[in-house]
Backbone as CSV, one residue per row, in Angstrom:
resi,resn,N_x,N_y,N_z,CA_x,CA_y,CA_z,C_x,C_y,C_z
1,UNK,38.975,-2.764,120.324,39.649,-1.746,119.529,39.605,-0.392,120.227
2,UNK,38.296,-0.332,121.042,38.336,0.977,121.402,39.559,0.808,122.517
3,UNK,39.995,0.500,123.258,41.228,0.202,124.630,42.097,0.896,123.738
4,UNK,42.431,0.180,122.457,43.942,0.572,121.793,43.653,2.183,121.374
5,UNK,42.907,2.538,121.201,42.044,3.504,120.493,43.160,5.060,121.327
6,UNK,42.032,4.559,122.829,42.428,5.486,124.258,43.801,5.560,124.715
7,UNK,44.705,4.186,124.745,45.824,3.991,124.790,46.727,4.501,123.817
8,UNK,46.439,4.921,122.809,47.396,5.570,121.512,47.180,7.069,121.812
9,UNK,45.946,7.224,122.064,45.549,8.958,122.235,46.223,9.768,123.450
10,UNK,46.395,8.482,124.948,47.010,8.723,126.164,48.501,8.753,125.790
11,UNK,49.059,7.855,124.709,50.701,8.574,124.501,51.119,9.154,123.629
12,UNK,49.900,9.407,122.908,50.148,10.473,122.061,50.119,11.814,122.497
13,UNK,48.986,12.381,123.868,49.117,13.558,124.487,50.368,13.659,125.246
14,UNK,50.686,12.579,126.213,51.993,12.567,126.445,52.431,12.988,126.325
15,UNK,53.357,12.866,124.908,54.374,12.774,123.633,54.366,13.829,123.538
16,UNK,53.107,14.622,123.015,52.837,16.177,122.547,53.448,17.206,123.520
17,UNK,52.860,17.063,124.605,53.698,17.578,125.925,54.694,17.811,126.351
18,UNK,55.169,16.151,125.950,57.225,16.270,126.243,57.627,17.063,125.174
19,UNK,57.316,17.089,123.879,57.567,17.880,123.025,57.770,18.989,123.131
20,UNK,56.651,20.052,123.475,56.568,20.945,123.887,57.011,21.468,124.826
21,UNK,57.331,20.683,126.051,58.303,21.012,127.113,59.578,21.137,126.841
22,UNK,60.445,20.017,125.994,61.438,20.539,125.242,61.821,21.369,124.349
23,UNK,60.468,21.751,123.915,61.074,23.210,122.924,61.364,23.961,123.689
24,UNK,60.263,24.385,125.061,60.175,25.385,125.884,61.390,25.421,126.190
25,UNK,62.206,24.396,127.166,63.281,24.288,127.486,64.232,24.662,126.840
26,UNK,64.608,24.626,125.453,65.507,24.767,124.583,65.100,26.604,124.224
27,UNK,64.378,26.977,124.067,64.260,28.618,124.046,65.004,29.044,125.503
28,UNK,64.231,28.390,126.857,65.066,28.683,127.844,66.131,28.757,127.867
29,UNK,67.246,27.537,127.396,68.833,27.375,127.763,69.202,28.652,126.641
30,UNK,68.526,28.576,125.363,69.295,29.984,124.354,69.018,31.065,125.340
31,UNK,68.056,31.798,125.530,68.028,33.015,126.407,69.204,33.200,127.753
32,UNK,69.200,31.551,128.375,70.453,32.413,129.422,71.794,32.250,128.593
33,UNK,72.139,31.545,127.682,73.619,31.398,127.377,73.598,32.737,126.285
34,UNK,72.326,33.403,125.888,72.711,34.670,124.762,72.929,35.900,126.380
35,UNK,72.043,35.899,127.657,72.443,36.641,128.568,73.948,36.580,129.137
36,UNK,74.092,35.109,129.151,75.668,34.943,129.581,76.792,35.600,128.240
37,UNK,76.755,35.216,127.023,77.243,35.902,126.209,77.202,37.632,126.295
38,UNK,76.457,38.041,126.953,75.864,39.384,126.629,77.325,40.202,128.004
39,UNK,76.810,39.358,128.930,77.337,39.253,130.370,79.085,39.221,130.185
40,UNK,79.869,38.296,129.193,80.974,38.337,129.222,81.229,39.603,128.533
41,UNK,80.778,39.979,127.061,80.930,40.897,126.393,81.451,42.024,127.168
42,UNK,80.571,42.183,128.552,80.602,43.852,128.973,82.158,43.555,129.983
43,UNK,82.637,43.144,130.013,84.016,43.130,130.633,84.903,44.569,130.179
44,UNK,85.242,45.124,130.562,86.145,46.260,130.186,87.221,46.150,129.518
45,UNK,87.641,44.722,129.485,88.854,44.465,128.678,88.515,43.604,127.138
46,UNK,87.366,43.634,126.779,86.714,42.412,125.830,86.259,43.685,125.055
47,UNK,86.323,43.760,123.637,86.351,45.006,122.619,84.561,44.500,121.806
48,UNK,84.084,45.913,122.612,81.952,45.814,122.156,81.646,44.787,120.784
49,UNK,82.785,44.716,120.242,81.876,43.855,118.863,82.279,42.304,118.923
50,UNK,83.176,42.013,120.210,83.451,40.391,120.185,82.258,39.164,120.435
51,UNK,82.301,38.989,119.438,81.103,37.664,119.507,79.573,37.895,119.091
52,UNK,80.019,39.049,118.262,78.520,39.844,117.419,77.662,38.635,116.476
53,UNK,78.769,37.988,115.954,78.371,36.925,114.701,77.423,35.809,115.294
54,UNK,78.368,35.457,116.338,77.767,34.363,117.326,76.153,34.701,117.778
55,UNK,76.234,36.231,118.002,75.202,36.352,118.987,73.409,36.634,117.653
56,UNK,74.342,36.877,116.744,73.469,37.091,115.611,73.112,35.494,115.090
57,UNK,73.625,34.570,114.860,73.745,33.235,115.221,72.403,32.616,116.156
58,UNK,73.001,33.191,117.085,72.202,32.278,118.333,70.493,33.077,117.930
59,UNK,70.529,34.228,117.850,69.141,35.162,117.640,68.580,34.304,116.654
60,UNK,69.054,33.708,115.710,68.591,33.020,114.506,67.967,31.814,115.314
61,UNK,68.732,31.587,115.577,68.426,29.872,116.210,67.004,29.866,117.192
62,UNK,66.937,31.115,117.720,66.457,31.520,118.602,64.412,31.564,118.138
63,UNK,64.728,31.407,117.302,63.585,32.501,115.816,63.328,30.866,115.528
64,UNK,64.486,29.614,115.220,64.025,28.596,114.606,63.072,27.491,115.551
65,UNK,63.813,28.299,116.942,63.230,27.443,118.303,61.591,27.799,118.421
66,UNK,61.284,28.954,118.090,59.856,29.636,118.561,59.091,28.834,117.238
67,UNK,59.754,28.875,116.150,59.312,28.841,114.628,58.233,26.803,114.902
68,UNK,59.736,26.136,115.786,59.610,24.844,116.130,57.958,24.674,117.277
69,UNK,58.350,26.168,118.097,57.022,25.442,118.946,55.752,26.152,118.616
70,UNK,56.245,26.744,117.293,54.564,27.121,116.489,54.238,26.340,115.674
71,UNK,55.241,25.425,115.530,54.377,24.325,114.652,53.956,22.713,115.674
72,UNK,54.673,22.683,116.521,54.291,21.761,117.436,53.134,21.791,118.148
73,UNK,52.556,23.267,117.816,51.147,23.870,118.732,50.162,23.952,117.614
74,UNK,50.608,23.647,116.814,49.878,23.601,115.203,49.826,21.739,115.329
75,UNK,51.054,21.202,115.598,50.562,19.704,115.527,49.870,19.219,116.935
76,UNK,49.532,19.918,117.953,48.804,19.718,119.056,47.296,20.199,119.000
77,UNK,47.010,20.602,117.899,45.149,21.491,117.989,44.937,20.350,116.704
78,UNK,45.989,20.124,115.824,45.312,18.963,115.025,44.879,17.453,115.697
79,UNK,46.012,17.085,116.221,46.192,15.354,117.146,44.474,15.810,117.925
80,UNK,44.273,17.363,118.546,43.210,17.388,119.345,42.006,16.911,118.451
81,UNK,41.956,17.660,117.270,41.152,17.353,116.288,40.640,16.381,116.315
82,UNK,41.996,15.501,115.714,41.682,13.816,115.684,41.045,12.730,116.980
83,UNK,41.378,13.197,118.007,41.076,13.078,119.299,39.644,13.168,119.267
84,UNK,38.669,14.137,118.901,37.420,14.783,119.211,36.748,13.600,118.698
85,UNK,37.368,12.994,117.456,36.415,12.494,116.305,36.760,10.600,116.316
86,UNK,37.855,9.986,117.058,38.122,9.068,116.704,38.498,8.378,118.237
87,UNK,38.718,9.626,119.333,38.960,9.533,120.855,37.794,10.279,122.062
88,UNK,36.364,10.202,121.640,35.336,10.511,121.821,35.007,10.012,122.941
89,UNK,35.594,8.927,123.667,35.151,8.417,124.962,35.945,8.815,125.572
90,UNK,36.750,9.464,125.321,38.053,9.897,126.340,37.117,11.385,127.379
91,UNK,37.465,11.189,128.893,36.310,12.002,129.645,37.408,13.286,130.157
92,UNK,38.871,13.459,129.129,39.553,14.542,129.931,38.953,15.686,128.986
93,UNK,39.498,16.439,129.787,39.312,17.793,129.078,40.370,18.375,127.647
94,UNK,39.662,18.720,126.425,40.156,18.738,125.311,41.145,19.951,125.380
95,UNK,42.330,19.965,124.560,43.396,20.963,124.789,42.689,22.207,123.296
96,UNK,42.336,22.998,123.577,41.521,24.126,122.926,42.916,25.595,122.733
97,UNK,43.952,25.470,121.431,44.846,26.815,121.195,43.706,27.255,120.575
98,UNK,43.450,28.584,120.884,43.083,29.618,119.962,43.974,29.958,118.621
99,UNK,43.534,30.095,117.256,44.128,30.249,116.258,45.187,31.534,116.692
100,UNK,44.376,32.818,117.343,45.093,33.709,117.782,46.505,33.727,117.982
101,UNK,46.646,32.234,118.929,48.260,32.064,119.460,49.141,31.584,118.641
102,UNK,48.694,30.656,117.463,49.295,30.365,116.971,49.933,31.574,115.534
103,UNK,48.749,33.098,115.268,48.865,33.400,114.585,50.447,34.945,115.162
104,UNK,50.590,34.806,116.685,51.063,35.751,117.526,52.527,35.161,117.554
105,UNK,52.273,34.004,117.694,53.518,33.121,117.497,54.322,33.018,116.094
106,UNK,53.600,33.447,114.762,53.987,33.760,113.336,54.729,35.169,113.692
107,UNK,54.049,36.148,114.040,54.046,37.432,113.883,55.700,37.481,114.530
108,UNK,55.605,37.296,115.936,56.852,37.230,116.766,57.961,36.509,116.090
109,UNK,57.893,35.942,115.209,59.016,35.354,114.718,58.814,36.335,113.500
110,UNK,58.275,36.703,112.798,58.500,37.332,111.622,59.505,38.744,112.265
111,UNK,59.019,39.664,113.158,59.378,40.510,114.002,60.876,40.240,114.294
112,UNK,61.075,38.933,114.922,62.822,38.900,115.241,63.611,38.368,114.151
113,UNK,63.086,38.428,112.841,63.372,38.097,111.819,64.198,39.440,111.242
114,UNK,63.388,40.307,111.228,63.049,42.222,110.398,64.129,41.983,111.385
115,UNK,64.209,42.139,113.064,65.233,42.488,113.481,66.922,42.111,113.361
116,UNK,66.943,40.761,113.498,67.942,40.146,112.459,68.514,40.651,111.384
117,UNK,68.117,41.132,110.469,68.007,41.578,109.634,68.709,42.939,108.813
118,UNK,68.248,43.266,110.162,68.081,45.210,110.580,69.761,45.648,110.516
């Protein structure tokens, strides 16, 4: 039992990872396509408020992406949890968020929220 034990915990960190790499990724692709949006805007012939909605839009989305990898970093210090107590022979080194980050990661989204908003 213990094999299956280590083997569930090894794709479950995995998993957690790819996860997290895809959020990352997905904040990435919004930031250059809101720069590329930003980028067409300034054309001299394109009138300052075209694609305001959109871009207010994407800022949202933007807020739901961070919102996504504060809770995925919230479901990565728990799985660790479970890990400590049920994956105890495992000899890697335990993944340790400080509450801090996860509480900086609230704040920052509350912040582009007010701004949204604004």
């Amino acid at each position: 039992m213990e094999n299956r034990i280590l083997a569930d915990a090894y794709n479950l960190k995995k998993l957690v990872r790819e996860a997290e790499a895809l959020a990352d990724e997905s904040i990435i692709a919004m930031a250059r396509l809101k720069q590329a949006m930003l980028a067409a805007r300034q054309n001299p012939e394109v009138e300052v408020h075209t694609g305001q909605r959109a871009l207010v839009r994407l800022t949202e989305a933007e807020s739901h992406a961070l919102s996504m990898s504060t809770h995925l970093l919230r479901v990565h210090d728990e799985l660790s949890k479970v890990a400590r107590i049920h994956a105890a022979g495992d000899d890697g080194i335990p993944t340790t968020i400080p509450p801090s980050e996860v509480e900086v990661q609230s704040a920052r989204r509350e912040t582009a929220l007010e701004q949204v908003n604004v």
